[in-house]
LUMBA-444914 format. One record per residue: residue number from 1; residue in one letter; x, y, z of N, C-alpha, C in turn. Coordinates in Angstrom, 1 decimal. Layout:
# residues N
atom num:NUM; residu:a; n_x:X; n_y:Y; n_z:Z; ca_x:X; ca_y:Y; ca_z:Z; c_x:X; c_y:Y; c_z:Z .
...
***
This chain:
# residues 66
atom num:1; residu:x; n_x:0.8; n_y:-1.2; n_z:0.0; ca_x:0.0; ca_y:0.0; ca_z:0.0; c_x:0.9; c_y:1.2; c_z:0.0 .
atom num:2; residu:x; n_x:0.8; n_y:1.9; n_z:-0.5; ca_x:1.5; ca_y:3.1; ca_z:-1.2; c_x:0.7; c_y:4.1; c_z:-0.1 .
atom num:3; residu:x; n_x:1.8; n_y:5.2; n_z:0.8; ca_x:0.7; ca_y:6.1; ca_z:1.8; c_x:1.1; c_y:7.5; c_z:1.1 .
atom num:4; residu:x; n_x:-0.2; n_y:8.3; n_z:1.6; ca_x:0.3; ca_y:10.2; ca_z:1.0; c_x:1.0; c_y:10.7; c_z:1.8 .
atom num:5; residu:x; n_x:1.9; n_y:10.5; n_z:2.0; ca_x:3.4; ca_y:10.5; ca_z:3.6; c_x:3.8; c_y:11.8; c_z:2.2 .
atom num:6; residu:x; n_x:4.7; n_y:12.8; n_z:3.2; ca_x:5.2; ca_y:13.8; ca_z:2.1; c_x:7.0; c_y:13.0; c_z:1.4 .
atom num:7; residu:x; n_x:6.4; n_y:13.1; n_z:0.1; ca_x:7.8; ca_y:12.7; ca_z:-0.5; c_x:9.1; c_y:12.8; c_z:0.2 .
atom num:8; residu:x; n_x:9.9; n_y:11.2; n_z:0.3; ca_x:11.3; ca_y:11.5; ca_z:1.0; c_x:12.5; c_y:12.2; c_z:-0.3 .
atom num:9; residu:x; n_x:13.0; n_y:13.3; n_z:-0.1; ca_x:13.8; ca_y:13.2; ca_z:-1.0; c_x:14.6; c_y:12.2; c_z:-1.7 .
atom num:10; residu:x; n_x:15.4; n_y:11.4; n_z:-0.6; ca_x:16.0; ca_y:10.1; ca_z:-1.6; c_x:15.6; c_y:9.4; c_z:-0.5 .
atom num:11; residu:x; n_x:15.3; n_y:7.6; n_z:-1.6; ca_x:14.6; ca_y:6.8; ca_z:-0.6; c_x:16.4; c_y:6.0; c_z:-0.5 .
atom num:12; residu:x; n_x:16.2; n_y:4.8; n_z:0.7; ca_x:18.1; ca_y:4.5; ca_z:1.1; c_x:18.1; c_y:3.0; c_z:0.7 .
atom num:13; residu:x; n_x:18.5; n_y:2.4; n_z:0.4; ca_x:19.0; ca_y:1.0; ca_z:-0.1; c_x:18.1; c_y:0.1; c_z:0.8 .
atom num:14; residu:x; n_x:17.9; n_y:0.3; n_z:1.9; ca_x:17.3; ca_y:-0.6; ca_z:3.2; c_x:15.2; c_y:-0.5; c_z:2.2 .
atom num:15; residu:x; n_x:15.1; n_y:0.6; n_z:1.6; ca_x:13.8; ca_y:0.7; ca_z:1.0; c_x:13.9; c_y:0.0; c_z:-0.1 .
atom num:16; residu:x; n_x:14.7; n_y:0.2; n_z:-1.0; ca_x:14.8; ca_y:-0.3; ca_z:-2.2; c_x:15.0; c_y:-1.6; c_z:-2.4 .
atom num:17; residu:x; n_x:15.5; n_y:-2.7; n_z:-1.0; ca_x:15.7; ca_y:-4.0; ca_z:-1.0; c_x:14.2; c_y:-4.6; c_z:-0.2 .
atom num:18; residu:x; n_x:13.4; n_y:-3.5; n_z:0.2; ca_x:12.3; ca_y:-3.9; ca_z:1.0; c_x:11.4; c_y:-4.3; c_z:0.0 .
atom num:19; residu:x; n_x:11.5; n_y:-3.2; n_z:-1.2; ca_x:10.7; ca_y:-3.4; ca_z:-2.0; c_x:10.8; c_y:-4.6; c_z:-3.0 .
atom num:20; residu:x; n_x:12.4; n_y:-4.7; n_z:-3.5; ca_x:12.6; ca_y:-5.9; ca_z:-4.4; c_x:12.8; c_y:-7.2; c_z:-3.7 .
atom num:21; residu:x; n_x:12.3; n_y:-7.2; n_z:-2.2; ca_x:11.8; ca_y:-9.2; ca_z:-1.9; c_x:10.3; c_y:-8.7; c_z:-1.5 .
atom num:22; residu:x; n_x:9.3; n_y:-7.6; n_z:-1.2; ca_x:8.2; ca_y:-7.6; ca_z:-1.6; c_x:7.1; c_y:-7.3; c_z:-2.1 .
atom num:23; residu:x; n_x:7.7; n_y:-7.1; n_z:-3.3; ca_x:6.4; ca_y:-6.5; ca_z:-4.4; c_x:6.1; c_y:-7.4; c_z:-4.9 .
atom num:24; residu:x; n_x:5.2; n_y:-8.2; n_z:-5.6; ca_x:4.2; ca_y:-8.9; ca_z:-6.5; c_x:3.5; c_y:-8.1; c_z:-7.7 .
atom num:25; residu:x; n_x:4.3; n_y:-8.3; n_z:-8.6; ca_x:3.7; ca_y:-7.4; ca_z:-9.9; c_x:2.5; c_y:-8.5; c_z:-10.9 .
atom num:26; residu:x; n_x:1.3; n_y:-8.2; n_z:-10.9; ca_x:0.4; ca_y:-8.6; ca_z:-12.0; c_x:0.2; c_y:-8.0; c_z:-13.0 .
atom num:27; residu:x; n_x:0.8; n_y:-8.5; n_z:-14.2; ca_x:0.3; ca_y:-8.1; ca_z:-15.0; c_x:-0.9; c_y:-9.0; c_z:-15.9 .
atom num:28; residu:x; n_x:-2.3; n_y:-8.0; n_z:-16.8; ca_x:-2.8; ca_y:-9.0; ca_z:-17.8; c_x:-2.6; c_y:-7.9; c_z:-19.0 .
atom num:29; residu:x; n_x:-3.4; n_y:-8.9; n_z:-19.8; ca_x:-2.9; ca_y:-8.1; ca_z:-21.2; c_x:-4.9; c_y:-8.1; c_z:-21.4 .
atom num:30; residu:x; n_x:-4.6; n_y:-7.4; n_z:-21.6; ca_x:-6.6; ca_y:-6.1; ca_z:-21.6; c_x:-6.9; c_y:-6.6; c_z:-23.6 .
atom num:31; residu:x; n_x:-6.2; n_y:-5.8; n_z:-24.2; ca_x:-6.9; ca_y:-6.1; ca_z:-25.4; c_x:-4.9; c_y:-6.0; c_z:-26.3 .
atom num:32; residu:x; n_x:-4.8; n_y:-6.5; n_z:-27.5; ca_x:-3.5; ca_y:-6.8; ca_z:-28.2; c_x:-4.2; c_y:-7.3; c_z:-29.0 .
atom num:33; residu:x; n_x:-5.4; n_y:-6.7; n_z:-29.9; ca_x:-5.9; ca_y:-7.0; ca_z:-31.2; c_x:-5.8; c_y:-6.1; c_z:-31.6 .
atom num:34; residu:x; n_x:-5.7; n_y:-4.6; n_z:-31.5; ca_x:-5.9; ca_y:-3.4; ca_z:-32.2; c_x:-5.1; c_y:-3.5; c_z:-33.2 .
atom num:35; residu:x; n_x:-5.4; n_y:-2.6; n_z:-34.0; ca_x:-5.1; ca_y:-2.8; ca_z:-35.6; c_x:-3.7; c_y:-2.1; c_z:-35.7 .
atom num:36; residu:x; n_x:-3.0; n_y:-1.5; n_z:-35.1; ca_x:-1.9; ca_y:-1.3; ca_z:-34.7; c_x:-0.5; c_y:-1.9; c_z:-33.8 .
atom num:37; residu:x; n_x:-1.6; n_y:-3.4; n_z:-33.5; ca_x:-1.4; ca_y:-4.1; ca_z:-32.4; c_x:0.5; c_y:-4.4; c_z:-32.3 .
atom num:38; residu:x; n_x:1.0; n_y:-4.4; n_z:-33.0; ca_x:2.6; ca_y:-4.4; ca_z:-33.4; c_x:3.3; c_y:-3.5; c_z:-32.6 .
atom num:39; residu:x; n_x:2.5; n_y:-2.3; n_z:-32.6; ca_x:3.2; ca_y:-1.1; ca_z:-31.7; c_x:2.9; c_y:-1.0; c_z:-30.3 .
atom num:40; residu:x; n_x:1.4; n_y:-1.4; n_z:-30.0; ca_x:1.2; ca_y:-1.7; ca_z:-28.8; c_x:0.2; c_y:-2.6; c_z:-28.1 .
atom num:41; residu:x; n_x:-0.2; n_y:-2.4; n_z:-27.0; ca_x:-1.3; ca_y:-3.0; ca_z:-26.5; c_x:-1.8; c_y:-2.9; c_z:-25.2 .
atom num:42; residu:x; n_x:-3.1; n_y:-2.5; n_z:-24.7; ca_x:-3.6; ca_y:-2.3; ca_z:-23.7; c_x:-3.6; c_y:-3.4; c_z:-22.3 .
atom num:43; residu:x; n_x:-2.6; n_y:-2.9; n_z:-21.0; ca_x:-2.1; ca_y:-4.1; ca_z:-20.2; c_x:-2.9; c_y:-3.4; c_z:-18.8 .
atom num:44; residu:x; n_x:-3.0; n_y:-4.2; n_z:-18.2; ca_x:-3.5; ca_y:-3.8; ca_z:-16.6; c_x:-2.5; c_y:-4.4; c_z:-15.7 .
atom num:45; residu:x; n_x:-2.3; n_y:-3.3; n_z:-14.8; ca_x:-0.8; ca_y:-3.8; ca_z:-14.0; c_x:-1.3; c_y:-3.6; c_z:-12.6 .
atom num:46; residu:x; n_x:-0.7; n_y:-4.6; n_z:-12.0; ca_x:-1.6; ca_y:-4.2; ca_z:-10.1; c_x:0.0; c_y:-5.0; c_z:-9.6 .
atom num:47; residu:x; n_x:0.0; n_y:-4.0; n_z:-8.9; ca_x:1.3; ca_y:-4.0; ca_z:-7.6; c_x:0.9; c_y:-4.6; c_z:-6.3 .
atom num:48; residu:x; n_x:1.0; n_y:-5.6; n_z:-5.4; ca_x:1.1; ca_y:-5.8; ca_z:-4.4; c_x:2.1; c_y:-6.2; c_z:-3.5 .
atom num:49; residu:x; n_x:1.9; n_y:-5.6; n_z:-2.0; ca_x:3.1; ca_y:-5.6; ca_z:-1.4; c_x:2.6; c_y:-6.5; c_z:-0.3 .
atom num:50; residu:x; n_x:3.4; n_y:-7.8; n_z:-0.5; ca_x:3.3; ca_y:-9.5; ca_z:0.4; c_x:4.0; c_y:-9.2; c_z:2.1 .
atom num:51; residu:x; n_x:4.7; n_y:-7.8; n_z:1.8; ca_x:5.8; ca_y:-8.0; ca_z:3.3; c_x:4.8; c_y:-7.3; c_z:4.2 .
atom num:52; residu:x; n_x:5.1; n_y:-7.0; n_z:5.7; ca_x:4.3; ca_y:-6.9; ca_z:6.5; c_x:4.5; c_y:-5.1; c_z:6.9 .
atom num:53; residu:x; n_x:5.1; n_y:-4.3; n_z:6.4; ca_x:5.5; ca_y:-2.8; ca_z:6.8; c_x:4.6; c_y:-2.4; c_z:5.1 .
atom num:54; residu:x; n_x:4.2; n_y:-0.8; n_z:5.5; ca_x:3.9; ca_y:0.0; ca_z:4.1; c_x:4.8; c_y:0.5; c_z:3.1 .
atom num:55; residu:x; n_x:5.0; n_y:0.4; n_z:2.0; ca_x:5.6; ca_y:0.9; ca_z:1.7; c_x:5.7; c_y:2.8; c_z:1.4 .
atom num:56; residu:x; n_x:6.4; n_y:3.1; n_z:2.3; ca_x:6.3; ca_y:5.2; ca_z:1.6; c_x:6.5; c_y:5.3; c_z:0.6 .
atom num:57; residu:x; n_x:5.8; n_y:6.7; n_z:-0.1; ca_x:6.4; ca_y:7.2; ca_z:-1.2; c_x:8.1; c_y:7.8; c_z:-1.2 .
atom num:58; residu:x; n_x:9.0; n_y:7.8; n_z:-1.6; ca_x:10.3; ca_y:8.3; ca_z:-1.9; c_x:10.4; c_y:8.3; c_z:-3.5 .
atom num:59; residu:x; n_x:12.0; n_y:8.8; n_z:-3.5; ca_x:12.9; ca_y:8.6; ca_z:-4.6; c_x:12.7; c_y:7.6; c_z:-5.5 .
atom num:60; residu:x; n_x:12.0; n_y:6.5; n_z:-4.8; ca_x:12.6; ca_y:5.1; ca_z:-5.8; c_x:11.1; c_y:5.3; c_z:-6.8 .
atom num:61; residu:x; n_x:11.6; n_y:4.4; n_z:-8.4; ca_x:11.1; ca_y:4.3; ca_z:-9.3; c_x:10.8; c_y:2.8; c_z:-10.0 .
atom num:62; residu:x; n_x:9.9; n_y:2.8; n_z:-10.1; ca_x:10.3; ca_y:1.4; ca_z:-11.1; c_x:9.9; c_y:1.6; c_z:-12.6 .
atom num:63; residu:x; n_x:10.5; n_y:0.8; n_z:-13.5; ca_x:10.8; ca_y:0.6; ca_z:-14.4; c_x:10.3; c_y:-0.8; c_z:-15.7 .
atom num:64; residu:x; n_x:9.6; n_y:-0.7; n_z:-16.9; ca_x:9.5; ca_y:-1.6; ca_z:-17.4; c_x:9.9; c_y:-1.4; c_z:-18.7 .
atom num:65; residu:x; n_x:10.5; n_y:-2.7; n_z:-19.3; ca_x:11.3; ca_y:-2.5; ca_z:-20.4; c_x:10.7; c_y:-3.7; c_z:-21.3 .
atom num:66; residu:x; n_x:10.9; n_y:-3.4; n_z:-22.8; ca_x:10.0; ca_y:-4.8; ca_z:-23.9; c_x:11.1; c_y:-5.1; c_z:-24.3 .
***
């Protein structure tokens, strides 16, 4: 659960390793028929966090690459 805590300027490694053993990323794929479908396609993404602390908002970002 992501909280409206005021932005930390930089989040510290102890967050960033909190996050990468507990996030759960779902992804589906919504529709990949569009007639353009080559360049893209409509996905639904839901984040869940398995560990037992909230995660704050900071610095950190994540990232998806094709």
């Amino acid at each position: 659960m992501l909280t409206p805590d005021p932005v930390k300027k930089w989040s510290d490694q102890n967050d960033v390793d909190y996050i990468a053993a507990n996030l759960t990323v779902f992804v589906d794929v919504v529709d990949n028929l569009e007639k353009d479908a080559g360049y893209f396609m409509t996905m639904s993404v839901r984040f869940e966090n398995i560990g037992a602390h909230i995660v704050t908002a900071g610095s950190w970002k994540i990232y998806f690459y094709t």
